[in-house]
N, C-alpha and C positions, 0 to 999 in steps of 0.2 A: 401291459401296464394300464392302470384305469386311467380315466381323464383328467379325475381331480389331480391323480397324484400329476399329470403332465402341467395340468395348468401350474399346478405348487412348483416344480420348478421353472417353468418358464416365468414367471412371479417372481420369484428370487433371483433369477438372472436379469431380470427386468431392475428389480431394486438395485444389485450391486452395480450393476453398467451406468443405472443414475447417479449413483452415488457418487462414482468416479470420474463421469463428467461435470459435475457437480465440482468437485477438489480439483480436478484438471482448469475448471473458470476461476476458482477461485484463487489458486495459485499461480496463476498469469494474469491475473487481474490488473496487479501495479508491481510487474516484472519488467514494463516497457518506457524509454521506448526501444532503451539494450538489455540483454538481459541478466540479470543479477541473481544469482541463486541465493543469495543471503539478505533477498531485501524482501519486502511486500508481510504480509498477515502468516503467511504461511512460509518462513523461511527453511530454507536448508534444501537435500533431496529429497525428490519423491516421485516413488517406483510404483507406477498404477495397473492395476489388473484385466488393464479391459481384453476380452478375446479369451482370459481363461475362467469363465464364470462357470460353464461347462461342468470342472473339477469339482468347483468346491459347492454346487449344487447339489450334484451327484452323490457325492461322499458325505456332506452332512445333513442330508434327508434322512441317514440311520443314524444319527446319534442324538443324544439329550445334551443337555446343560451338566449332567454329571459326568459326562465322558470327557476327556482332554482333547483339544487341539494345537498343536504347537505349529508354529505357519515359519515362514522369511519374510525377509524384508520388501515384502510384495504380499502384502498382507491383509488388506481387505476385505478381499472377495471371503476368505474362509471366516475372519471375524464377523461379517457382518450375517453371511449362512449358520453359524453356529448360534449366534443370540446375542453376540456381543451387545452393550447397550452402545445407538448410534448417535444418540448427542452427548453424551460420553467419551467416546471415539472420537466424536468430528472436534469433541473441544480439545483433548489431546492433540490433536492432529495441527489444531491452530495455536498450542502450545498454552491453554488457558486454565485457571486453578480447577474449572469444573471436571476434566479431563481426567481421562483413567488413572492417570498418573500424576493427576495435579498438575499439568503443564511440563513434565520435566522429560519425557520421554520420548513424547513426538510419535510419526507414523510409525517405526522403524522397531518403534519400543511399545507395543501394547500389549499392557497387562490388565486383565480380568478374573481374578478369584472366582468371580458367581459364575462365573462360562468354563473353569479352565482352560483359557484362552492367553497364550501368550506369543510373541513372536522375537525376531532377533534378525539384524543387520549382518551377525555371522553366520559363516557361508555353513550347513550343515550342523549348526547350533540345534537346532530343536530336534535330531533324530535321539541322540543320547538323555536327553532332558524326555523328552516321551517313553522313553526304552525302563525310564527312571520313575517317571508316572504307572506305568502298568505295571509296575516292580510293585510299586505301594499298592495298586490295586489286586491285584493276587495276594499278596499280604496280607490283604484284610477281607477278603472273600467273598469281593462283590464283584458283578457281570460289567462292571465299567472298563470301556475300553478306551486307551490313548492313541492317538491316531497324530503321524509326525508326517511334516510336508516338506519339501525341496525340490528347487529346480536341477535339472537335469546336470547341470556343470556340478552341482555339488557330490553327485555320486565318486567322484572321484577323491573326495578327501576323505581322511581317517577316522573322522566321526559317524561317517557314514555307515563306514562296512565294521566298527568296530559297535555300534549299537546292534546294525541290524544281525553280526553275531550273535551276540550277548543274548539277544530275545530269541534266537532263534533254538540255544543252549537250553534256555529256563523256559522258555514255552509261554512267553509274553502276550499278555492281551492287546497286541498292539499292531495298525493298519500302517506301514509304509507308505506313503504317495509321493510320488516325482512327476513333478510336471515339467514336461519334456517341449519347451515351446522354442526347441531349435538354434536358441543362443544364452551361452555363458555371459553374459555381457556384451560383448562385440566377437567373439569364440563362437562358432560355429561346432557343435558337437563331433562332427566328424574329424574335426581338428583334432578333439581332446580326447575323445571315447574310443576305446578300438571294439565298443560291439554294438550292433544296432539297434538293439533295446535291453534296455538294464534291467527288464523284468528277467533277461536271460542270467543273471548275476544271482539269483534268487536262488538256483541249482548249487550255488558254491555252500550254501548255508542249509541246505534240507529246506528250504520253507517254498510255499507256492508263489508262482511270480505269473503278475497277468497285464499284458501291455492293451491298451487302449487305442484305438486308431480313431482320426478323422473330428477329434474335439467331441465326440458324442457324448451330448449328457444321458442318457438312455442307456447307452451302455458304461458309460461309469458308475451310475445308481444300479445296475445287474451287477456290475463287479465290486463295486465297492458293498454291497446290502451281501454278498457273500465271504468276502473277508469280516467283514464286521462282524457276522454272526458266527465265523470261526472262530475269530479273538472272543466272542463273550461266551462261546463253550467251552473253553477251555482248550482251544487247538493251535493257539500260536502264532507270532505274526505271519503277513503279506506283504508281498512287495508289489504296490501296484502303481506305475507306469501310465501316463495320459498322454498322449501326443496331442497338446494342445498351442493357442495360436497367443503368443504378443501381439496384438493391434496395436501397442506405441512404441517408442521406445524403451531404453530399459530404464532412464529417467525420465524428468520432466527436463529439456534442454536437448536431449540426445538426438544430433543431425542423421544419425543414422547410414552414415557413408558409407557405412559397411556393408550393406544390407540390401544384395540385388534382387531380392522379392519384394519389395515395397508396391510394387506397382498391383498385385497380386492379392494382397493384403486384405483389401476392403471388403474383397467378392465372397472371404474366408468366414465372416463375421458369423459369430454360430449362433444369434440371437435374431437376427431374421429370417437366418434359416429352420429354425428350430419353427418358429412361428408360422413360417410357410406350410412346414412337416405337418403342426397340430391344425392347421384349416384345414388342409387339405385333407386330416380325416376325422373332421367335426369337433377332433376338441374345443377349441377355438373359434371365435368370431369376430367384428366388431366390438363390441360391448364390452369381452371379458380382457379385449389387449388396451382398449381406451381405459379400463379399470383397476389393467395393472400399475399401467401407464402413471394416472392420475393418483394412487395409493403409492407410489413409489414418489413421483416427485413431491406430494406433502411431506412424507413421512423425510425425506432428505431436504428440505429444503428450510422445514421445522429445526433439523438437525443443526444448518447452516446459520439459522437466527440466533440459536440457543447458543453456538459456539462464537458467535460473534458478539452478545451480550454477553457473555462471562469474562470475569476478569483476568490480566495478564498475571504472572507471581510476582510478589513485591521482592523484589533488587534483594532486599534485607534478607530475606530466609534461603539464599541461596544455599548456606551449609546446614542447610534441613535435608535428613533422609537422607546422610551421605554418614561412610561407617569411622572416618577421621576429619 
């Protein structure tokens, strides 16, 4: 791989990881001195990405603005890799008119037409909705691929395995990703899954399945830059598998009792280590991690002013954009 392309995504994992500390401060800002999930600027849940930047690094360095991405409700990291606009985003997020969705949607709910970019709070929602995307795009005879995300616990529901047939039947331009970061929730995979990787599930449909070890962005951008140019030849979905790492919880609040790796956690962080990797063979220096560094916190910090200067939605139009 050349350097720029490494610096490009150590850059992008640099941006998302700000971003989400960034909404991790702001969202605990006036949660104290108990905490309240329904008070402060940013009320409700919120499920942050940090530790899987890795994925959606890798996977969306192949695509454009005209390709789809459909994520979960841990959605971030892929909206903000794909193009999403981020003071956009971050005003949705703080629920204000500027926001992608006019304040009504929240983290949970972002919709972007210019990115096709959307995500969803239900569990396995967006493999069918992508399945449904690259449907329309073979229909109309362009090299655009859809590319659908989910955590590992979702493989188990019927939207799952019922998309990723369907594409696998009609020969779908479309990349499967499951990011496998070890817990359903408070479900430990070994609980719920009786096989060790779900790329292994990929033989029940005819289609290729390629698991990921160790968070590598490196090797996700090799396998994901070969699914992708599968789907835009016309060869079909992938089901491709990242064993990647949660750093938080699964909200913002989550004590995490469950969770006898925590201690472990930190040493895992694939963004220093990644950085370690590129010094150590010249990519990298000084100058160019201070530069991510300082391009990342403007650009989100920008974000944070812009969504805190825009307005809340007035009370009055709440049955606006609603179908009764």
């Amino acid at each position: 791989m050349e350097a720029s392309d490494q610096r490009a995504l150590f850059d992008q994992m640099v941006l998302i990881r700000t971003f989400e500390e960034a909404i991790l401060r702001e969202y605990h800002a006036d949660k104290s001195p108990a905490f309240d999930i329904g008070a402060g600027l940013i009320p409700g849940e919120m499920h942050l990405s940090a530790g899987q930047e890795p994925v959606a690094a890798g996977v969306c360095a192949h695509l454009t603005t005209d390709d789809a991405v459909t994520a979960t409700h841990r959605p971030h990291h892929f909206a903000i890799a794909h193009g999403v606009d981020l003071d956009a985003m971050t005003a949705e997020i703080f629920g204000r008119v500027d926001g992608l969705g006019k304040g009504r949607g929240g983290h949970m709910h972002l919709f972007d037409p210019a990115t096709h970019f959307s995500c969803s709070g239900i569990i396995a929602e967006g493999y069918p909705a992508a399945a449904g995307q690259a449907l329309a795009f073979k229909k109309r005879g362009t090299d655009q691929v859809a590319v659908a995300v989910t955590g590992e616990g979702a493989t188990n529901a019927g939207g799952f395995h019922e998309a990723v047939n369907l594409a696998a039947l009609w020969k779908l331009p479309v990349v499967f990703v499951v990011e496998d970061n070890d817990w359903g929730i408070s479900v430990p995979r070994a609980a719920s899954t009786p096989v060790d990787s779900n790329a292994d599930r990929a033989a029940a449909y005819g289609i290729p399945g390629v698991r990921v070890e160790d968070n590598d962005v490196e090797a996700v951008y090799d396998a994901a830059g070969e699914a992708v140019a599968r789907a835009r030849a016309g060869g079909g979905p992938t089901l491709l598998e990242v064993h990647t790492l949660r750093l938080w919880g699964h909200f913002e609040g989550d004590a995490q009792g469950y969770r006898p790796d925590l201690e472990t956690v930190p040493a895992k962080d694939p963004i220093p280590a990644y950085e370690a990797l590129l010094r150590e063979q010249g990519a990298l220096d000084d100058a160019a991690v201070e530069a991510a560094h300082k391009s990342a916190q403007d650009a989100v910090e920008t974000a944070i002013a812009f969504a805190k200067a825009s307005a809340e939605p007035d009370a009055g139009s709440v049955r606006d954009y609603v179908f009764a």
